[in-house]
Structure formats: C-alpha cells, structure tokens
C-alpha positions in Angstrom: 0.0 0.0 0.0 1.5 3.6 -1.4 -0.1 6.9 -0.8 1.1 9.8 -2.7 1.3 12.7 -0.8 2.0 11.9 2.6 4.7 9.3 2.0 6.7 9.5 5.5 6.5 9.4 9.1 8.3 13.0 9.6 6.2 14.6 6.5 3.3 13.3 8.6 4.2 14.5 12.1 4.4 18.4 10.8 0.6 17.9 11.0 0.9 16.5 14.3 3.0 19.0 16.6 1.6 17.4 19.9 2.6 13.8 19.3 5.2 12.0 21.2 8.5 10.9 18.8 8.4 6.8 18.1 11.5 5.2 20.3 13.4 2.5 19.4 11.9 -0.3 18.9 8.2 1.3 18.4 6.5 1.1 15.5 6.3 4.6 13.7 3.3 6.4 13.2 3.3 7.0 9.8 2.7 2.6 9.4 0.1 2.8 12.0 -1.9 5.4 10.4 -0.7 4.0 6.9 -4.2 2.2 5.8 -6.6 5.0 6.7 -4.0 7.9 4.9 -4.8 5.4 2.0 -8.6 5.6 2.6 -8.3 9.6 2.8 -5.8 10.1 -0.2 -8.6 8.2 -2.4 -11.3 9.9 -1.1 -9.4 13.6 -1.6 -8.3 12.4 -5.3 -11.6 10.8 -6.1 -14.1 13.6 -4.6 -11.9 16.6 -5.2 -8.5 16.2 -7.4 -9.4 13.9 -10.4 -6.8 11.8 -12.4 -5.8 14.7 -14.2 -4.6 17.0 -12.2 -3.0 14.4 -9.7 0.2 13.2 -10.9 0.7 17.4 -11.6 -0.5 17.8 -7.6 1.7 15.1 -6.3 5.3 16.8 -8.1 4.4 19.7 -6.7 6.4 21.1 -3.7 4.7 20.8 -0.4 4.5 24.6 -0.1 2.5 25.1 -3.0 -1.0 26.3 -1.8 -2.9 23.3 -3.5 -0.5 21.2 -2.2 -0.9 21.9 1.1 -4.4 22.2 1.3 -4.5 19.1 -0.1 -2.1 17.6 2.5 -4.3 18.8 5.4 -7.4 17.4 4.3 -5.6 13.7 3.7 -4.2 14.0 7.0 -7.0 15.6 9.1 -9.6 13.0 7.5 -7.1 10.0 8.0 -6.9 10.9 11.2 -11.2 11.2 12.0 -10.9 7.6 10.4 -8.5 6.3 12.6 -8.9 7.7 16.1 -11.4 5.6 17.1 -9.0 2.5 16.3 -5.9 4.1 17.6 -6.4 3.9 21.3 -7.3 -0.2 21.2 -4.9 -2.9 21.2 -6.3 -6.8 20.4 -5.2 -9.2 23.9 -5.9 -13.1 23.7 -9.0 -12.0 26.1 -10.4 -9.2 23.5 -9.5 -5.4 22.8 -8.6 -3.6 25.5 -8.3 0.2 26.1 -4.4 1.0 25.7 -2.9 2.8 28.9 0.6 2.5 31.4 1.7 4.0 34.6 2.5 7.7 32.1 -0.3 7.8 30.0 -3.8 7.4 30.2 -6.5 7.1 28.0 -8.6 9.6 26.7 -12.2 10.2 28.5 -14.6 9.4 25.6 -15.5 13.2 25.9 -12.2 14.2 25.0 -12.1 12.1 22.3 -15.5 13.7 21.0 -13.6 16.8 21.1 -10.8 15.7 18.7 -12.7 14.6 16.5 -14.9 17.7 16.4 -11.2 20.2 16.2 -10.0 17.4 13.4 -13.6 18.1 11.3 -13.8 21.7 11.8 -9.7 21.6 10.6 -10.4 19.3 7.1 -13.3 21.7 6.4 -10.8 24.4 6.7 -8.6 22.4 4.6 -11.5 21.6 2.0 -13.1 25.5 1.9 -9.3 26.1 1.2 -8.7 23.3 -1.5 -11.6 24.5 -3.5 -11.0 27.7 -3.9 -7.1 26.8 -4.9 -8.5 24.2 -7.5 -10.3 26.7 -9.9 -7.2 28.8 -9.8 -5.9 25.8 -11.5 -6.2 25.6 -15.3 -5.4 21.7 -15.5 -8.4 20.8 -13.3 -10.7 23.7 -15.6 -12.4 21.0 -17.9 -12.6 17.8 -15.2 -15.6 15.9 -14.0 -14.9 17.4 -10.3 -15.3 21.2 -11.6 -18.1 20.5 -13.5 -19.7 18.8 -10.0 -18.8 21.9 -7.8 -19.7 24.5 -11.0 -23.2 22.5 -11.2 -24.9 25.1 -8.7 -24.2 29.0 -7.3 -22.2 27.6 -4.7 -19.4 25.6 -5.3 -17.6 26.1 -2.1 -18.7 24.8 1.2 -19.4 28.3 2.4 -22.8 27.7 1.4 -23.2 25.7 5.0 -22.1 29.1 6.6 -24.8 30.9 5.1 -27.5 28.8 6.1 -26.3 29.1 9.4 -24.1 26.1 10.0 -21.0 26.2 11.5 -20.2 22.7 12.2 -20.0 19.7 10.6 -19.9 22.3 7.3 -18.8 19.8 4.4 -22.0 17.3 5.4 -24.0 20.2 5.9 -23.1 21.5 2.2 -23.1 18.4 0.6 -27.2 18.1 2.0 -27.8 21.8 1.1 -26.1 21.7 -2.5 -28.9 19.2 -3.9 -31.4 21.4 -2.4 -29.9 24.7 -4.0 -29.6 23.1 -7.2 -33.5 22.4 -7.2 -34.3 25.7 -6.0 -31.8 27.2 -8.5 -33.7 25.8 -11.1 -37.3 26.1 -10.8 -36.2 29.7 -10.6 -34.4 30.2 -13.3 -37.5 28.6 -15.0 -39.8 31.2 -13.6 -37.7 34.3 -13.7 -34.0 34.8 -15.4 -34.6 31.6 -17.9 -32.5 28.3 -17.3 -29.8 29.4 -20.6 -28.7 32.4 -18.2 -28.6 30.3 -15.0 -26.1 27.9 -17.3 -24.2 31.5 -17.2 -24.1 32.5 -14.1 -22.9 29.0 -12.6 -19.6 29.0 -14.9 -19.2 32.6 -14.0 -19.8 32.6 -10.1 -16.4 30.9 -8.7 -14.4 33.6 -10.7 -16.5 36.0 -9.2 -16.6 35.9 -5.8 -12.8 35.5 -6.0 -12.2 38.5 -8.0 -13.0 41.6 -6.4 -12.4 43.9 -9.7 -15.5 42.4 -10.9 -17.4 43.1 -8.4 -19.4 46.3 -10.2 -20.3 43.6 -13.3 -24.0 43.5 -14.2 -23.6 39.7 -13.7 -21.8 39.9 -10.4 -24.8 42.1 -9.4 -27.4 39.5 -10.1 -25.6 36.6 -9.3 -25.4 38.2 -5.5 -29.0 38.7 -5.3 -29.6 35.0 -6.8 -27.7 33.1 -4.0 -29.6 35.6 -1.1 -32.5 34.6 -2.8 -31.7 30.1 -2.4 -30.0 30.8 0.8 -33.4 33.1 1.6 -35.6 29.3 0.6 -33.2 27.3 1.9 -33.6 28.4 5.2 -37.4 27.8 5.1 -38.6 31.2 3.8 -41.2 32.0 1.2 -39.7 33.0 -2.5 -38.5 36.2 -2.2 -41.0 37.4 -5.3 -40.2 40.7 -5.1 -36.5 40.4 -5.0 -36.2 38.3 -8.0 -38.6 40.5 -9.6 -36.3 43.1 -9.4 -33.4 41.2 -10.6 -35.8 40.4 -14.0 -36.7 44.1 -14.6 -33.0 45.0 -14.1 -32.2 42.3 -16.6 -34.6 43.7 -18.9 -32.9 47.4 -18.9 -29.8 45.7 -19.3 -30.3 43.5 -22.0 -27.3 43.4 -23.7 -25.5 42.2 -20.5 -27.9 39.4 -20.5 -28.2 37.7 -23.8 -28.9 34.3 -22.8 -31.7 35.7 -21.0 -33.0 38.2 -24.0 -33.4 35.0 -26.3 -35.3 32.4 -24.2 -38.7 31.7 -23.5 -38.5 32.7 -20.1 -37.9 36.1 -21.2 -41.3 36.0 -23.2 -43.0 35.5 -20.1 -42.5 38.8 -19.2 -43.5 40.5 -22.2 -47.1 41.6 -22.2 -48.7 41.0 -25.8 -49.0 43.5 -28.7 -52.3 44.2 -29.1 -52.7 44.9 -33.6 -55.6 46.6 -34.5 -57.3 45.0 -37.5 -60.0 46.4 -39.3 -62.0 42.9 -39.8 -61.2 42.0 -36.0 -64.2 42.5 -33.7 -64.3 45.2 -31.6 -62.6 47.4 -34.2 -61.1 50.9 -32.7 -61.1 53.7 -34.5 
C-alpha cells in the first residue's frame, strides 16, 4: 500500500505538533496510520482532485498552496478515520483500552472533542482546497469542476450561510442538492435556465475576483444566492426580489443575452395588441 502525498513518518508528524516521537523499537506512526491515509488520499483524489490534475499535484512542492491544502485534508480526515481504532490494542482476552503508569486514555469526551477540532480543521482544509483548485487551469475541464460548478455555490461556504457552522462539508453536501432544485425552478420562472447555465460557470471567478465586483452579472448573481439561501432556510420566495433582478435584466439586455433570447424572457413580455380592421371590436 502507497499513498502519494504523505509518504513519510516526519512529513506526517508536521501535521501533528503534539505527538510523542516513536523510540526504538516502536512502530512509527506513519505505518500505523498508513491504511486510513490510504482511505483519505482516495477519497481527496476521487471527490476533489481527479486523475488529471493528480500526478501534476503530487510533483508539486509541499508549499505550493494546493499542495498543502491538499495535504491537510488527507491527513485531518485520515486521522477522523483512525482515532477511534488508535487507542485499542487486540489481547488473547479481547480489545482492551491502551494505557501504562504515564499515559492514560482519553475520556470518551475528549475524544468527542478531537474529532470535532480534526472536522472543523479538514473543512478548513477543504473551503481552502476549493477555492485553490479553480485557480488551477489543469483541473478547468474535469468531471470534479463540473460537479462543484453544477450550482451557485461551489464552495462549502454555502453551509455558513444557512447558518451552520459545524460539521460544514456534510452540511453543504445536503444543502447543495437542495440549491440546485431551487436554483432551477427559478431560473425557469424568472432569469430563464440558458442564463442560470451563465451564471454557474461565472460565479467561482466572481466571488474571487473583487475587480468584478461592479459587473451586471456579479450584481445579479449576488441577489440570486440571497434569494436560495433566503428558501433554503425555510422562507417563502422572495418574489419581489427576484422580480427586481428580472426588470433589471430587462434594462440591461445586452448584458444578458442568454436571458434576451429564451422563452423565459417572453414570459414577461405583455402582448402586442394589432388593431385589425376585420377584428371584432374594431377601434377607431
């Protein structure tokens, strides 16, 4: 078994500054941990990285942001997998809790609150990661951009904005389905599916790029996620709101073309009334 980006026992202890160095004799750390970093590595390439950008991650030199973002997040969630194994040793009468005359072990509170710090640290890590991986112009056209770019918030920040503090990459990965849903029906009723397409490829770019920030699009794309966040929290539609972003579209056409030309768009023109003379009800 090989993992990729945390490869030794002192490349692994720089995430660990409160651990006790392995003695002669001991087994290090790095081999005890060694199957779960293997678990976390696959999850971090599979869910986030993407075969294409990792042998490119993995040559990289372990102070390159995206390299170390993605470091913290293998280690942090290794380390959620394997805490509740690590303090257990297998005796010919069973497992028993492991403990000497200089260390005991851990109240099962205390372990509750390790795992809690080691969470709230990967999604850190992961907030982090995301944002670093559409800087990156290898990972543009993958399958993992395309799964984060599939909504108006492709960072885990949409937890935070519904209110959640903890447990945030759960949290977002229950509120992203929602959003999508609520994203769509409307674009349907107000700025037209074609334009939401738009908006999704633009938004990441966006909110990192505060000399946009005056853009038509940046403008609507703002009042769009206060609007999900707005359902997703259990509130009516904001009617009025997105009603303003439709009339503002409407003065602004040419910033909105997707918009202009789709059937959406008709539903908010009212019909020409043509005066013909054989019509009934004929105005002079």
């Amino acid at each position: 078994m090989e993992t990729r980006l945390i490869t030794n026992d002192q490349q692994l202890r720089r995430f660990l500054p409160n651990a006790f160095d392995t003695v002669e004799g001991e087994t290090p750390f790095y081999e005890k941990i060694l199957p779960w970093l293997d678990q976390a590595e696959r999850w971090v390439m599979t869910q986030f990285i993407g075969s294409d950008l990792a042998p490119e991650l993995t040559a990289m030199p372990e102070t390159e942001p995206l390299r170390t973002c993605a470091n913290l997040v293998t280690v942090h969630e290794a380390f959620m997998r394997a805490v509740p194994s690590l303090d257990l040793v297998l005796t010919p009468n069973g497992f028993g809790i492991v403990s000497n005359q200089n260390v005991a072990p851990a109240s099962p509170h205390r372990i509750s609150r390790l795992l809690g710090s080691l969470e709230t640290s990967r999604d850190i890590a992961i907030e982090q990661l995301i944002h670093n991986l559409f800087l990156n112009s290898t990972w543009t056209d993958s399958p993992m951009r395309q799964w984060f770019n599939a909504t108006l918030f492709p960072n885990i920040d949409l937890a935070n904005l519904c209110g959640f503090t903890d447990h945030r990459w759960a949290n977002y990965l229950g509120l992203r389905s929602k959003a999508i849903d609520v994203e769509q029906r409307l674009a349907e009723e107000y700025i037209s599916p074609e334009q939401l397409a738009v908006f999704r490829s633009e938004v990441m770019a966006m909110l990192s790029d505060l000399t946009v920030a005056t853009s038509h699009h940046f403008r609507v794309i703002e009042q769009l996620r206060h609007a999900v966040v707005t359902v997703l929290q259990g509130n009516q539609v904001p009617v009025q709101s997105l009603r303003d972003i439709v009339d503002f579209m409407r003065k602004n056409e040419a910033s909105f073309p997707h918009f202009r030309n789709s059937a959406t768009y008709k539903l908010f023109e009212p019909p020409v009334f043509e005066n013909k003379k054989k019509a009934n009800g004929y105005w002079f």
